[in-house]
N, C-alpha and C positions, 0 to 999 in steps of 0.2 A: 775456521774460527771456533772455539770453542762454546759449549756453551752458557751462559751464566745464571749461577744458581744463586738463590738468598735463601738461606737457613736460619731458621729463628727457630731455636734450640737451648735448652739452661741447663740440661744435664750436658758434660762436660764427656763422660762416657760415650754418650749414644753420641753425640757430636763427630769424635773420634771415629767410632765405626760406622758412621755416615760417611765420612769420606775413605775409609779405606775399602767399604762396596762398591763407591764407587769408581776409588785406582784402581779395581780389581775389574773393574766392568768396562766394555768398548766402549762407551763415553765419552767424549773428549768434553771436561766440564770443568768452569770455574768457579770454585767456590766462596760466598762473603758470609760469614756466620754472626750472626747477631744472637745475644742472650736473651735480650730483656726488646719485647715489644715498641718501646719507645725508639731504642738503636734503631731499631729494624725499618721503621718508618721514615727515619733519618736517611738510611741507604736509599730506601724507595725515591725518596726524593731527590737523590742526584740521578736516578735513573738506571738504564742499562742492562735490566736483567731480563732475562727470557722466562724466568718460572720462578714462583716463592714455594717452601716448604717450610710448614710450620708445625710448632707442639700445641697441642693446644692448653699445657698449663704452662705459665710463664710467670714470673716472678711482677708483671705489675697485669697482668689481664689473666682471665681465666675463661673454659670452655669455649662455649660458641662463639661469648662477643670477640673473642680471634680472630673467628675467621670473617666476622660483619666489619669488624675496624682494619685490617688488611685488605678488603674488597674495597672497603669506604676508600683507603688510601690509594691503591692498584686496580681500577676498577678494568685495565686493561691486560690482566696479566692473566696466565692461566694459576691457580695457588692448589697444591697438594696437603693435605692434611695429613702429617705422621702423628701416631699417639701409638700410646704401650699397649692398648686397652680392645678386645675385640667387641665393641660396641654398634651390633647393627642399627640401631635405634639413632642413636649420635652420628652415623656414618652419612643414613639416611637425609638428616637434617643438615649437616655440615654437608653435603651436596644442593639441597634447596638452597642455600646460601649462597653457591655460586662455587665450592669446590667443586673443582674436576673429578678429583678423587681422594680414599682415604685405605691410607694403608700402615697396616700395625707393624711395628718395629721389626719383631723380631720373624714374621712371617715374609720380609722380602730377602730375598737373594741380591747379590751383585747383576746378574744380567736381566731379573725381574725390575730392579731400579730403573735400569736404563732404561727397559721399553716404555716404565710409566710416565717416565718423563720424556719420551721422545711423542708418546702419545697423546699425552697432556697441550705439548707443546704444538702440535698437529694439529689438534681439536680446535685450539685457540685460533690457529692461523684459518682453518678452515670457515670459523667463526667470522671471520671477516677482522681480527686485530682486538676483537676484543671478546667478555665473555659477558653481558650483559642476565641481572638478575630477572625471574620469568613474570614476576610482578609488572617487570617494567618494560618488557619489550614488545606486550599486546597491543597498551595502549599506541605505543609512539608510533605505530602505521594508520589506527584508525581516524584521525582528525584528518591527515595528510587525504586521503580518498575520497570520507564521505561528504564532505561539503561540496565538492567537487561537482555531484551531477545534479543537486537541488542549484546550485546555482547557474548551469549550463542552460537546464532541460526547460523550465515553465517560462513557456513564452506564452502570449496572450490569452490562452481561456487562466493560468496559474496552476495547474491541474499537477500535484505531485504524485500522480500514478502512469503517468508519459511510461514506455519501455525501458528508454534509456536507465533513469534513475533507478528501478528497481535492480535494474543488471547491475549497474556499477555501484550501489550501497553494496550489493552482497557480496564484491569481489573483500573488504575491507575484515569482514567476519572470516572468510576462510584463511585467510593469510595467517590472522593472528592464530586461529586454532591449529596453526602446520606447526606454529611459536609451542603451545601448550603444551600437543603433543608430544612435539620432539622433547619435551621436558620431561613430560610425565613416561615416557617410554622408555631414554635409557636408565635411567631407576630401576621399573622393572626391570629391564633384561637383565641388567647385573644382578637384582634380586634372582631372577629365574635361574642367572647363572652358580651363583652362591650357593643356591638351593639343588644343584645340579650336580656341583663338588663335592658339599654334604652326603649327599646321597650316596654318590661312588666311592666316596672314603666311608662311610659305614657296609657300603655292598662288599668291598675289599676286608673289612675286618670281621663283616661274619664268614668271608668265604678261609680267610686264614683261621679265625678260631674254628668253623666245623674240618676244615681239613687237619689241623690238629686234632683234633676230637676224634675219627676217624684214623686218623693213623694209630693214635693213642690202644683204639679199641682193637685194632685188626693186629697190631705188634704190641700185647702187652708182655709179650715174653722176649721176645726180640730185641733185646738191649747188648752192646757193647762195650765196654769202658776199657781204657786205655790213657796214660798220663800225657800231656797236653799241656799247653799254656793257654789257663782261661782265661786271660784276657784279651788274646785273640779272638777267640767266637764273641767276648761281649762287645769289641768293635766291630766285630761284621755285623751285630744287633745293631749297633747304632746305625752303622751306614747305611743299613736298610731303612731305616727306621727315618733319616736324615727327611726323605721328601714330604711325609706323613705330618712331619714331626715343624714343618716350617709352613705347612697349609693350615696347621693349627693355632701357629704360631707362637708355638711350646718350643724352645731347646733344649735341645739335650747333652749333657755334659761329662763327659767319663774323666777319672780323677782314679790315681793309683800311687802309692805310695811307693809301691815295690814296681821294677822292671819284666816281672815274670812273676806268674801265679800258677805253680804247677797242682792239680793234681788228676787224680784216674777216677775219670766220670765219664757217661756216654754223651761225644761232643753234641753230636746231630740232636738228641732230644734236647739238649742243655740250652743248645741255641732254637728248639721252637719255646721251650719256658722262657728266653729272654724276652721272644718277640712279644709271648702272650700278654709278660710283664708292661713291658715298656708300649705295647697297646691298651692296657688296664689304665697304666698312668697317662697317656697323651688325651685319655679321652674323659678322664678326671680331674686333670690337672689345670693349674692357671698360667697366666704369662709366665710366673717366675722360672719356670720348666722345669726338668729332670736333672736331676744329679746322681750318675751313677758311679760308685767305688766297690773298689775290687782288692781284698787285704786278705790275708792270712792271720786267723784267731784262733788264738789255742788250739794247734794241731787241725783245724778245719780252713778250709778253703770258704770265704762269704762274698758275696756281690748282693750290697746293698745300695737299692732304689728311694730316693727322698723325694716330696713335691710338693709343692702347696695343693691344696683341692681347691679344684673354682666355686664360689658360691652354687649352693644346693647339691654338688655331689653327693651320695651316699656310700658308704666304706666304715667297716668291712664288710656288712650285708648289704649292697646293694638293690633299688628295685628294678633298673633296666636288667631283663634278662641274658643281655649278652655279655655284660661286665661280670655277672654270676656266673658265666659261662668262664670265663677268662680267670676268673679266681679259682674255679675247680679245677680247669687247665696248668693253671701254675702249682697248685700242690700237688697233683696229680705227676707231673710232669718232672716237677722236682726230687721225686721217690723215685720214679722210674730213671734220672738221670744218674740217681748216687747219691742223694739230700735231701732237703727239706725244705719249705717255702714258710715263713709266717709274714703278717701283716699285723700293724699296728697303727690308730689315728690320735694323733695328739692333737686336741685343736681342730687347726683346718691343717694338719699337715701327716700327711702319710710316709709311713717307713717299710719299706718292702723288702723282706732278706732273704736268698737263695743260699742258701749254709751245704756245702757238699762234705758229707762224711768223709772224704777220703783226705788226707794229711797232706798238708802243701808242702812245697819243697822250692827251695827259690832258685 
């Protein structure tokens, strides 16, 4: 039996490629998509689903109170929060709330989908059928307990210090704090884990930028060029780039106008200045992602990088020293390849161009 999903979603787009992750995914899922919050409540009331996944901006509710008016209505369901936006802060709080979990659009994959919602779905049943808010699940064991041994225990002197009662009041305090805990600890852990990704996706980007760096230094003569089709090497940039590039939950997007971009550059450096690039941007950039193109201009061969910057990046002088590191690797890299790199910010938005002297040919 499949399983049944409610999607309360109002872009029409991400709707789309909601369901085609998850034909693409071992899932076996039904899905009821709702626009508008009110729909949505509608379906809940005839029942039937196994999981909600919700936006949290919708055309008659906005932010949180989503996910408090979906809980209000489904207080037995497990509910997933998708949004565009990588917001720890709002992730944090929209799990206080009673979500299970919160994940950004464009950062899951097809078979990432499925395990959140096989786990979601897990958690719930594990829960006992439902997912009760932590506000509310302390109290509702302690009344049940503690009257229990004041009323058993004082028999003739009335004496409420007898053994008994003090044993069985304290049984009603620990239960609830196993409740708190458990609250407050898988937050952390996912924080701890979040913190743990970060970490190894920046270990991974100084260990490529100093190994460029290094190679850079020990082969600055050692160049080859040979004509080529560069937009091969800029797709092997992407595919590498692809897992990087969906933990961040930045896409990236190649765009060619032409079927073949020839010209005679050295490919091997060509493709560490992509990588350096397309590291420069994933780690500056905001949800909108990467767009990369690959044309032929005036007798030059260009592969030009576009992005928005996320609030507070700096470019073209940057103060994190490894992004200065990644900008001196790319014009560095792009001379040594056969060309030239410049960079320019309009705005919040960044233009990056790898310009190879040598003449394309299609």
């Amino acid at each position: 039996m499949p399983v049944r999903l409610l999607l309360i979603e109002d872009n029409p787009g991400d709707a789309v490629i909601f369901r085609e992750k998850l034909d693409a995914s071992p899932l076996d899922a039904a899905v009821v998509h709702a626009v508008r919050l009110k729909d949505a409540l509608d379906h809940l009331g005839d029942g039937g689903f196994d999981l909600v996944l919700v936006d949290l901006s919708l055309p008659d509710t906005d932010g949180l109170e989503t996910v408090d008016r979906v809980r209000e209505a489904a207080p037995h369901l497990p509910l997933i929060v998708l949004t565009g936006l990588d917001d720890a802060v709002t992730a944090a709080e929209a799990k206080k709330r009673g979500a299970v979990d919160y994940l950004v659009k464009w950062y899951v994959d097809s078979d990432s989908l499925a395990r959140y919602i096989r786990y979601a779905i897990e958690q719930h049943r594990l829960m006992g059928g439902g997912w009760p808010a932590p506000a509310q699940a302390a109290p509702a064991e302690a009344p049940a307990e503690t009257p229990a041994p004041v009323a058993a225990e004082p028999r003739g002197d009335g004496a409420r210090g007898t053994p008994a009662a003090p044993a069985r009041a304290a049984e009603a305090p620990a239960a609830a704090a196993v409740v708190v805990e458990e609250d407050r600890l898988v937050p952390a852990l996912e924080a701890a884990l979040a913190v743990t990704a970060r970490t190894a996706a920046l270990a991974e980007h100084l260990a490529g930028s100093l190994r460029a760096a290094l190679d850079l230094v020990q082969g600055a003569e050692a160049t080859h060029r040979e004509p080529f089709d560069v937009l091969v090497v800029v797709q092997q940039a992407v595919d590498r780039a692809h897992a990087r590039a969906l933990h961040n939950g930045i896409p990236v997007r190649l765009q060619s106008a032409r079927r073949r971009v020839v010209a005679a550059v050295d490919r091997r450096v060509l493709g560490e200045a992509l990588e350096r690039l397309l590291a420069l941007a994933l780690d500056t950039g905001g949800a909108a992602g990467v767009a990369l193109d690959v044309a032929a201009q005036r007798g030059r061969s260009e592969i030009t990088a576009t992005w928005e910057l996320r609030r507070g990046a700096a470019l073209p002088e940057p103060d994190d020293p490894l992004l200065a590191l990644d900008l001196a690797l790319c014009h560095d890299l792009a001379a040594r390849a056969g060309g030239g790199f410049s960079l320019r910010v309009d705005g919040r938005e960044a233009t990056a161009v790898l310009a190879l002297d040598a003449a394309a040919d299609a």
